[in-house]
C-alpha positions as CSV (number, residue, x, y, z in Angstrom):
1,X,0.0,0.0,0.0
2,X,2.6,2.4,0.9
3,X,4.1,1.8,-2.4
4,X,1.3,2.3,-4.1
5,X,0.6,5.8,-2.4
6,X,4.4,6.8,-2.9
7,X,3.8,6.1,-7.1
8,X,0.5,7.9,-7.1
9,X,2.2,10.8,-5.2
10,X,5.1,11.0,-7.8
11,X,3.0,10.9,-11.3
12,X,2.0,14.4,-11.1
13,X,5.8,15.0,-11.1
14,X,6.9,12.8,-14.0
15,X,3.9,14.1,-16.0
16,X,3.9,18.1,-15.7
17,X,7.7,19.6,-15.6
18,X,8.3,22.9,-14.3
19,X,5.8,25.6,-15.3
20,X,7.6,28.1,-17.7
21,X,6.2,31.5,-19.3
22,X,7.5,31.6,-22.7
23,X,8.1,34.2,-25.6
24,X,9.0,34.3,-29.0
25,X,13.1,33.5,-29.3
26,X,13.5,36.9,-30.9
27,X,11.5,38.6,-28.2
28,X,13.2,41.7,-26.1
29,X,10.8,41.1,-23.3
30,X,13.3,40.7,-19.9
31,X,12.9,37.8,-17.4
32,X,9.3,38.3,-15.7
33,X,9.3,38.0,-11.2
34,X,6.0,36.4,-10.4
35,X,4.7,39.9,-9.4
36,X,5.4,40.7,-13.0
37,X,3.6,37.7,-14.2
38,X,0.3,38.3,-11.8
39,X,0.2,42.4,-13.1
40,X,0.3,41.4,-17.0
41,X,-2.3,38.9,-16.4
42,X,-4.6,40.7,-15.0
43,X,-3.6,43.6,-17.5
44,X,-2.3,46.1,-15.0
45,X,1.2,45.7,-16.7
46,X,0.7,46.1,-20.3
47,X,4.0,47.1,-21.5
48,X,7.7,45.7,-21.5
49,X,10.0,47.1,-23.2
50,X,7.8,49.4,-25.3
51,X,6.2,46.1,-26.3
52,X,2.5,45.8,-25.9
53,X,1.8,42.6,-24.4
54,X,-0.8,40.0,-24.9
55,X,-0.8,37.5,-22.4
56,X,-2.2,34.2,-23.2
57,X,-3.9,31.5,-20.6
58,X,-4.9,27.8,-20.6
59,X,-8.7,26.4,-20.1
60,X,-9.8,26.7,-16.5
61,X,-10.4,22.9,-16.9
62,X,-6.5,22.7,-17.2
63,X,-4.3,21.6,-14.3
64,X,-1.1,23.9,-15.8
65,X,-3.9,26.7,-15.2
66,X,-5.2,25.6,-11.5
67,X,-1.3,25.5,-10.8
68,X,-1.0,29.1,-12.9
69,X,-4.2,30.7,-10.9
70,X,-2.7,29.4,-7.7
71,X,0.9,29.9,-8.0
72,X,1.1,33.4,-9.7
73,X,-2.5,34.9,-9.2
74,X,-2.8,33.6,-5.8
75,X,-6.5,33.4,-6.5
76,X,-9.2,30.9,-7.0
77,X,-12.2,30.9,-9.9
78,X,-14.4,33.0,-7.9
79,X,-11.9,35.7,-7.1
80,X,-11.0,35.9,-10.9
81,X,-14.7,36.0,-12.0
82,X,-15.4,38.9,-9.9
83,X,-12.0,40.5,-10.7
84,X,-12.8,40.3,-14.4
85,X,-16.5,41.3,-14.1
86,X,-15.2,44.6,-12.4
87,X,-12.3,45.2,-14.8
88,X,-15.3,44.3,-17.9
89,X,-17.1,47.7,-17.0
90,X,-13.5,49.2,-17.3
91,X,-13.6,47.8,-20.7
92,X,-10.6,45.2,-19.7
93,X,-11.4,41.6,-21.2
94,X,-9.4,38.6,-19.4
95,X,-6.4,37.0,-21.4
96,X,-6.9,35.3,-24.7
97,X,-7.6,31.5,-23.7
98,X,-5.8,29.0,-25.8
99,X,-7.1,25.2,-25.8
100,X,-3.6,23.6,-25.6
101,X,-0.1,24.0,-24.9
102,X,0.9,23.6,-28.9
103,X,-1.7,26.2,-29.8
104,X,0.1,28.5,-27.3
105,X,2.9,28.0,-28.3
106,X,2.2,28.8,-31.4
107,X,0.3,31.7,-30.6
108,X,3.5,33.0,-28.4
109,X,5.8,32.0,-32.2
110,X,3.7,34.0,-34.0
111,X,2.6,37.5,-32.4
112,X,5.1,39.7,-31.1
113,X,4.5,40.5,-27.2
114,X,2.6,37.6,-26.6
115,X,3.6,35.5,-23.4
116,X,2.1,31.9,-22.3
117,X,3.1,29.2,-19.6
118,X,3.3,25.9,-20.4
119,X,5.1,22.5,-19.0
120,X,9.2,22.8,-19.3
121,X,8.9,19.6,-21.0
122,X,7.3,21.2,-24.0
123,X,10.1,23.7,-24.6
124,X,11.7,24.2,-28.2
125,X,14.8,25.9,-29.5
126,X,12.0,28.7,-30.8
127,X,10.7,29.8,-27.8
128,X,12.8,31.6,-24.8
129,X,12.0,31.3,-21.5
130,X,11.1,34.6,-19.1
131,X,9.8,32.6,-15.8
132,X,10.3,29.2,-14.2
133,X,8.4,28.4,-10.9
134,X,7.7,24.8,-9.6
């Protein structure tokens, strides 16, 4: 049993690497801190580098994003839905929501300033990495 337990505790590990927030490879945009990270996603930082930033996120149903929302926002979905349907009468609109990590990555390839997180596993030599947290 206590085998069992110890396998079950270690998947998570071997399947999701380090969460990193990637950019293009060509991108000027500095290394992020986490209290970087938290103001561009809720688009209080919109800028870096003279670069207009479009920050991209994950489905809610995705555990990348419960670790994300946790780890960086320090909130839960009921603290972002009221955050965004304040900042909606301000005319802010929540990050674009991409429905995998190829499609963000992509995404990130293709438009300058945009930023995503996805699993360090994923990483290519066309991306560059601004963030790492566990």
């Amino acid at each position: 049993m206590r085998n069992i337990l110890f396998i079950a505790l270690a998947i998570p590990a071997l399947v999701y690497g380090d969460m990193v927030f990637v950019v293009a490879k060509t991108s000027p945009i500095p290394s992020l801190s986490k209290k970087q990270l938290k103001e561009i996603y809720l688009k209080k930082q919109q800028y870096a580098n003279d670069i207009k930033l479009l920050p991209i996120n994950m489905p809610s149903s995705a555990h990348i994003r419960s670790l994300f929302d946790k780890t960086i926002l320090r909130m839960d979905e009921s603290e972002l839905a009221e955050y965004w349907n304040e900042r909606h009468y301000n005319g802010v609109n929540p990050p674009m929501v991409q429905n995998s990590p190829e499609a963000v990555k992509a995404m990130v390839k293709k438009v300058p300033g945009a930023i995503g997180y996805i699993s360090e596993d994923l990483l290519d030599d066309a991306l560059k990495v601004v963030a790492t947290f566990k």
